[in-house]
Each structure stands twice: as structure tokens, then as C-alpha cells.
C-alpha positions in Angstrom: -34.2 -71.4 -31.2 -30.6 -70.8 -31.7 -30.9 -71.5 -35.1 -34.1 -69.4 -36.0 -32.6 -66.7 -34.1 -29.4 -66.1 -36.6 -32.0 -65.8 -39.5 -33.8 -62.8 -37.2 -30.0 -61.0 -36.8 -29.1 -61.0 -40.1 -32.6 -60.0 -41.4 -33.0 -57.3 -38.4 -32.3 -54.1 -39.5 -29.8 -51.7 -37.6 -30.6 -49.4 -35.0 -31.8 -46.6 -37.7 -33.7 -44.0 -35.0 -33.1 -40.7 -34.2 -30.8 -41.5 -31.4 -28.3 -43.1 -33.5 -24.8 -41.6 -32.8 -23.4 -39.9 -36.2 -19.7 -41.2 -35.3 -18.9 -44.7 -34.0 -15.4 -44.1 -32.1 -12.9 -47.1 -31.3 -10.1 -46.4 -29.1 -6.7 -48.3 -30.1 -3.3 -48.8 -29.0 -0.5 -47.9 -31.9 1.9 -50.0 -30.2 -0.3 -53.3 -30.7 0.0 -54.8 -34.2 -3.5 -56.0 -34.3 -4.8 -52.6 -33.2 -2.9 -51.0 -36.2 -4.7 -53.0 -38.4 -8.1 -50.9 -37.7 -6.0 -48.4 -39.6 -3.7 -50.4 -42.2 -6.4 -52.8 -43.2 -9.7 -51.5 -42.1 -10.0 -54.4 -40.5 -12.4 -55.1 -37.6 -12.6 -57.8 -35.3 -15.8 -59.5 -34.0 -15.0 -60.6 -30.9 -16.5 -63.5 -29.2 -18.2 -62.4 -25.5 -16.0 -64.8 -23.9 -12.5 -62.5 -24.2 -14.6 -59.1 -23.3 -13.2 -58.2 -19.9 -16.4 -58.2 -17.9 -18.1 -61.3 -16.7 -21.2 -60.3 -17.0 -21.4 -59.2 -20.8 -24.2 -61.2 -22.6 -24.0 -63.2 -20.0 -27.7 -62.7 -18.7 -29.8 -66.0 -19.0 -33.3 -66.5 -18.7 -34.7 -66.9 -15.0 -35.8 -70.5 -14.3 -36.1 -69.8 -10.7 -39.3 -67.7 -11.9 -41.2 -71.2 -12.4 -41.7 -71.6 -8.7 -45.2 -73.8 -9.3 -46.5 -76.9 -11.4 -49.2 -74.1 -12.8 -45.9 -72.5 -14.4 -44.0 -76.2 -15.4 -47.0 -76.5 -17.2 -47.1 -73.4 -19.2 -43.6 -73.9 -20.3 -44.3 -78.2 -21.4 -47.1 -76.8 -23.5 -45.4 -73.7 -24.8 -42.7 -76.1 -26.0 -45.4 -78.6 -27.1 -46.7 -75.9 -29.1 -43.4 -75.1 -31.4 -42.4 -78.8 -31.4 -45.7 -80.2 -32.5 -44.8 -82.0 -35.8 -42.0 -83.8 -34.1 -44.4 -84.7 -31.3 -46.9 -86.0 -33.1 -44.7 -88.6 -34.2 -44.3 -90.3 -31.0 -47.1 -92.7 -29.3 -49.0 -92.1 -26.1 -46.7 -93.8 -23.9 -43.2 -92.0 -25.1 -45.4 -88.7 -24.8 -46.5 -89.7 -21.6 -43.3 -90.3 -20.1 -41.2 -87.4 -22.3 -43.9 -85.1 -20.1 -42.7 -87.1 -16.7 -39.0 -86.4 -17.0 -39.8 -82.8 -18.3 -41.6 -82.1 -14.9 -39.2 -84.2 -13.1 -36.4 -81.9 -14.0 -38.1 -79.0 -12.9 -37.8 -80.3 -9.3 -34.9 -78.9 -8.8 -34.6 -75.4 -10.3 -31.2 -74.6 -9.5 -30.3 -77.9 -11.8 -32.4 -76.2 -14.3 -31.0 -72.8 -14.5 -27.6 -74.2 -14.1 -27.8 -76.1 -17.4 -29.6 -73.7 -19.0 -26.6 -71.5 -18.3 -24.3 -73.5 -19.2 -25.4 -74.4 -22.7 -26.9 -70.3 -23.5 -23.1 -69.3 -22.6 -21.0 -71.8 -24.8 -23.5 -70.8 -28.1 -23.5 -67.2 -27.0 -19.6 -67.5 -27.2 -19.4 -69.5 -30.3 -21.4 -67.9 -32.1 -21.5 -64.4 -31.5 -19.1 -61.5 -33.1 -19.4 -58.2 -31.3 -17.9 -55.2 -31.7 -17.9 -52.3 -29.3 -17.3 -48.6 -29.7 -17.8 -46.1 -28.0 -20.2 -42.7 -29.1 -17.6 -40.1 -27.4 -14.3 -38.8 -28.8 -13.2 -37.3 -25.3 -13.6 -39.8 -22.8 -10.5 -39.6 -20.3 -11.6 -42.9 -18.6 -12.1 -44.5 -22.1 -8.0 -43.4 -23.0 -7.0 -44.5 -20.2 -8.0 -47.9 -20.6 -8.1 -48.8 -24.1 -5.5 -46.1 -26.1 -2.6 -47.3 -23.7 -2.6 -44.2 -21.3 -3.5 -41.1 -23.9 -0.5 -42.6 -26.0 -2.8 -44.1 -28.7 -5.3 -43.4 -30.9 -9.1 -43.1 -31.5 -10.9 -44.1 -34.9 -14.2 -42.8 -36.0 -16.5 -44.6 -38.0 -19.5 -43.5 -39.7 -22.3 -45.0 -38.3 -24.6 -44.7 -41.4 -21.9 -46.5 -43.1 -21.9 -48.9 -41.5 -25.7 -49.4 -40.6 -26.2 -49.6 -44.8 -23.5 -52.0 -45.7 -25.0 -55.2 -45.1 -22.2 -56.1 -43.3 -23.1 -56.9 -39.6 -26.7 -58.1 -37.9 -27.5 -55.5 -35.7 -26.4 -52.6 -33.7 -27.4 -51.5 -30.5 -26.9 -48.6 -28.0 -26.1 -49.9 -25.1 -28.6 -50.1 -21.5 -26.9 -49.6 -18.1 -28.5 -50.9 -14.7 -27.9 -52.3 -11.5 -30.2 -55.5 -12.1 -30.5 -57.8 -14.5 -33.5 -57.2 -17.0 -36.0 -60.1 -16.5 -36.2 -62.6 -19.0 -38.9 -65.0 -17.9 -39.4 -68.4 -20.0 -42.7 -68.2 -19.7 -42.9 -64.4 -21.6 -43.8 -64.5 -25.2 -41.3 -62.2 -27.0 -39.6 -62.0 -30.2 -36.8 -63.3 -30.6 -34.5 -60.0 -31.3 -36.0 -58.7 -28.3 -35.2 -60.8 -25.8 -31.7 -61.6 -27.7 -30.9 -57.6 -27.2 -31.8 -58.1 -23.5 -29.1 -60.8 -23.4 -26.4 -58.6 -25.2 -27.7 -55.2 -24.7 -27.4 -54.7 -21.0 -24.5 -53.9 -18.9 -23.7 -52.6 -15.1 -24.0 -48.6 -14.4 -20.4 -48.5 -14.1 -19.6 -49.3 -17.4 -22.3 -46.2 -18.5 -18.9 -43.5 -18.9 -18.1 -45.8 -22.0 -21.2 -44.7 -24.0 -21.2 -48.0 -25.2 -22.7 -48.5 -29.6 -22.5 -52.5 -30.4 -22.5 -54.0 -33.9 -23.6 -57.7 -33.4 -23.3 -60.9 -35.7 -24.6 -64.3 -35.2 -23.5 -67.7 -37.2 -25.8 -70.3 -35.3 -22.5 -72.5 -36.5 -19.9 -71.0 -34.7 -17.9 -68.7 -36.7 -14.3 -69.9 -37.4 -11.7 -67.4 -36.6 -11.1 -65.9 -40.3 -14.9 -65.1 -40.8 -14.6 -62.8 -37.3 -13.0 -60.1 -39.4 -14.7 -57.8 -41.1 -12.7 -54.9 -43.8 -14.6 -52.0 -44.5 -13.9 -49.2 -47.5 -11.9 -46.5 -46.7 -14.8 -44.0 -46.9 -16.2 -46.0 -43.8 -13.6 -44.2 -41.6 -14.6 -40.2 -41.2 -11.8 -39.3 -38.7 -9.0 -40.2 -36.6 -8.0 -38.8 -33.1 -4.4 -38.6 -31.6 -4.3 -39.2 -27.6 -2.4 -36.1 -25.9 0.4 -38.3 -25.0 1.1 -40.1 -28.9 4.8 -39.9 -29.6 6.2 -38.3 -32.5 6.9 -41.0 -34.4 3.1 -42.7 -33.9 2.0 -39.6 -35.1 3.7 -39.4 -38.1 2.8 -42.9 -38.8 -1.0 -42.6 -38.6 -0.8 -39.2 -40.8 1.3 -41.0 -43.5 -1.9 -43.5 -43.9 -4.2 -40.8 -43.1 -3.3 -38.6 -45.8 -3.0 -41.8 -48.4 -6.6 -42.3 -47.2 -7.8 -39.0 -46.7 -9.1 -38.9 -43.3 -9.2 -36.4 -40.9 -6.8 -35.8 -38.1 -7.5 -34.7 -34.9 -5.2 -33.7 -32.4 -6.2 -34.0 -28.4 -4.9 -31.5 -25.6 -5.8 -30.5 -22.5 -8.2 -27.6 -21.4 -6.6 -25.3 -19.4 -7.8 -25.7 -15.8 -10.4 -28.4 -16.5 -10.7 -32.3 -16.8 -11.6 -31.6 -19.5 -10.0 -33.0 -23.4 -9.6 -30.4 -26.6 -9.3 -31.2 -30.0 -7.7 -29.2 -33.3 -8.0 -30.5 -36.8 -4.3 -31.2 -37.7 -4.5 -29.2 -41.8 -1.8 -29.4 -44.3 -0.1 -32.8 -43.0 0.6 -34.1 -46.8 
């Protein structure tokens, strides 16, 4: 499955509806050498799921605990029959018999079941997975607080048709907020991009003030640490934004490669009387 399932990412084709954001914003901290890179190399990072700082991110497994009856044991031996029947028909009637005893043995105890399957979906999810997050707003106080080191870094806008034409990455994805899991029963028959996005597409309701926009990619391999970075042309980039607390000298560093780039600069300040972030195109800076 794991192996089918990296031909259906790279073959997908992005998110391309009407509700695709125009801008693709990731928020960056000057101070950090790899962060400057987003800038100085155009570099971006595909990150696997097990360094994102939430436990839960594509971290949603199937639900064994849904096969509460033989009927539904059953269903799921001759579902798996079903996709493995070349290999099967190699085997005699005994070994059949008894590779069907041990199936149905094992689902005797569920929790065994789910725990494994756990387990094993995690490791390959963080193997080999890249993801990418940005986020779809320019102005989000919580999001430069967190990520832009306090309002003292800087924002960089992609552009999302860009990037959804290049080739480059699998998939994109606009990110679903809940308080439950989404179901993903064994026993359902659905395609395999489908029931991958509801493993990497979902995320708590209090991570929804991130406007979360994910590019995905998937080597069923693993992906070795130098194939997790991705450069993009300069064009790719169609702004920058300076957090209302950037020092002097950050700012003169980021319109020194802004200008040899020609990007636009944005400068952020506060609203008078609101909580609420402004931003002026910074003109003439070369």
C-alpha cells in the first residue's frame, strides 16, 4: 500500500480549486541560519512529521477497534485476499488454511492490533513523508509570535500557482480543523489519496488561527536528508514581510537580497487602537 501510494502523490495533482489561497506565507526567524536560507537560497525544507511540534500531526491511524465482530474479521481477510490474490494462489490449502487461522487469531485482541498497526503507519509516515507548512495569512499576531521570534522576524510569500505548476512537490492541501479524529475504518473502500489526506490533512481546532496550506511529498524509500530540500526560482517568491519588531540591521539585510531579487517589501505596524497588524509597501529601497 505504502508503495502504491507514493505513485498516487506524485501523480495527484495540487489542490487547483477556487479556494486556493493566491499567497503561501512562511513565517521565519532572521536570527536562525537555516531560516535565512528561505531567502538566500530559496531553499525549502520538507520536514518529516516526527520534528512538527504537535503530537498529533499525521498521526491519525486507521480504527481497528471498529472490527468489533468475526462478520467484520472476515470482510477485512477477504478484502486483503482480494489484492493479494496472485501471491495467494501460490500457496496450498493447508498454508491458506492456517495463514487465515493466525489472521483471525490476531484479531482477538484489538488493542494488539491497533497498537502495531500504529506503530508501523507512524515509522513510514515519518520516513517517508516531506511536509511543508505555511500559512494563508500575512497578519497573524499568534502566528509571529511563535514562529518569527516575537515580531522580530520575517514572513515570505510564495506564490501558490507557482508552486502548484512546478512539478516539484506531490500534493497540497488546505488544512481541516476538528475536535475528533476523522474515521478511517479498514473496512471502507476509499482511494488511496483520500484516506492519505485524512491522515495528514487534519489537525485540532486550536491550531485553526494558523490558516494552515501543506505541500506534501512521499518517497515510499525514505527520503535521505539531502533530497528533503527543495530550491525554487526566484520568481517563486512574490513578497516579503518585516515583523514590527525587526532590527535595523535584519532589515537592511533582507532588502539588500530583496532588491538583488526583486521582491516586494512589506513593512508591519500596529493599528492604532486595535489588535490589529498594518502593512506599507517599503518603495525605493535600491
Amino acid at each position: 500500500m505504502f508503495i502504491y501510494l507514493l505513485g498516487i502523490i506524485k501523480n495527484h495533482k495540487m489542490n487547483n480549486t477556487h479556494s486556493s489561497p493566491i499567497t503561501l506565507y512562511k513565517y521565519r526567524d532572521w536570527s536562525n541560519e537555516l531560516h535565512k536560507k528561505i531567502l538566500t537560497q530559496n531553499e525549502l525544507f520538507m520536514a518529516p512529521p516526527s520534528s512538527f511540534n504537535d503530537p498529533f500531526d499525521c498521526m491519525i491511524p486507521k480504527n481497528y477497534f471498529l472490527l468489533d465482530t468475526d462478520e467484520k474479521v472476515n470482510q477485512l481477510m477477504e478484502k486483503i485476499e482480494l489484492k493479494n490474490q496472485e501471491k495467494l494462489t501460490l500457496l496450498d490449502f493447508d498454508s491458506k488454511k492456517k495463514l487465515n487461522g493466525d489472521f483471525k487469531k490476531r484479531f482477538n485482541d484489538l488493542n494488539s492490533v491497533q497498537k502495531n498497526h500504529e506503530s508501523l503507519l507512524f515509522k513510514q509516515t515519518s520516513e517517508c513523508y516531506g511536509i511543508i507548512s505555511f500559512s494563508t495569512k500575512w497578519d497573524s499576531l499568534l502566528m509571529w509570535s511563535h514562529y518569527s521570534n516575537n515580531h522580530k522576524g520575517f514572513s515570505v510569500g510564495f506564490n501558490e500557482e507557482k508552486i502548484r505548476n512546478s512539478g516539484l512537490f506531490g500534493s497540497g492541501i488546505n488544512i481541516q480543523y476538528s475536535n475528533d479524529f476523522p474515521i478511517r475504518n479498514p473496512l471502507e473502500d476509499m482511494h488511496p489519496m483520500e484516506d492519505a489526506m485524512l491522515q495528514l490533512g487534519y489537525k485540532s481546532k486550536e491550531w485553526s488561527y494558523e490558516k494552515e496550506y501543506r505541500l506534501i511529498n512521499l518517497n515510499a524509500d525514505g527520503i535521505p536528508k539531502s533530497e528533503r530540500i527543495i530550491k525554487l526560482p526566484d520568481d517563486f517568491i512574490s513578497e516579503i514581510v518585516l515583523g514590527i519588531e525587526i532590527t535595523e540591521k535584519d532589515k537592511f539585510e533582507i532588502l539588500e537580497i530583496a532588491r538583488l531579487k526583486k521582491i516586494k517589501v512589506y513593512q508591519l505596524s500596529k493599528e492604532p487602537f486595535k489588535f490589529k497588524l498594518l502593512r506599507t509597501e517599503i518603495k525605493n529601497y535600491a
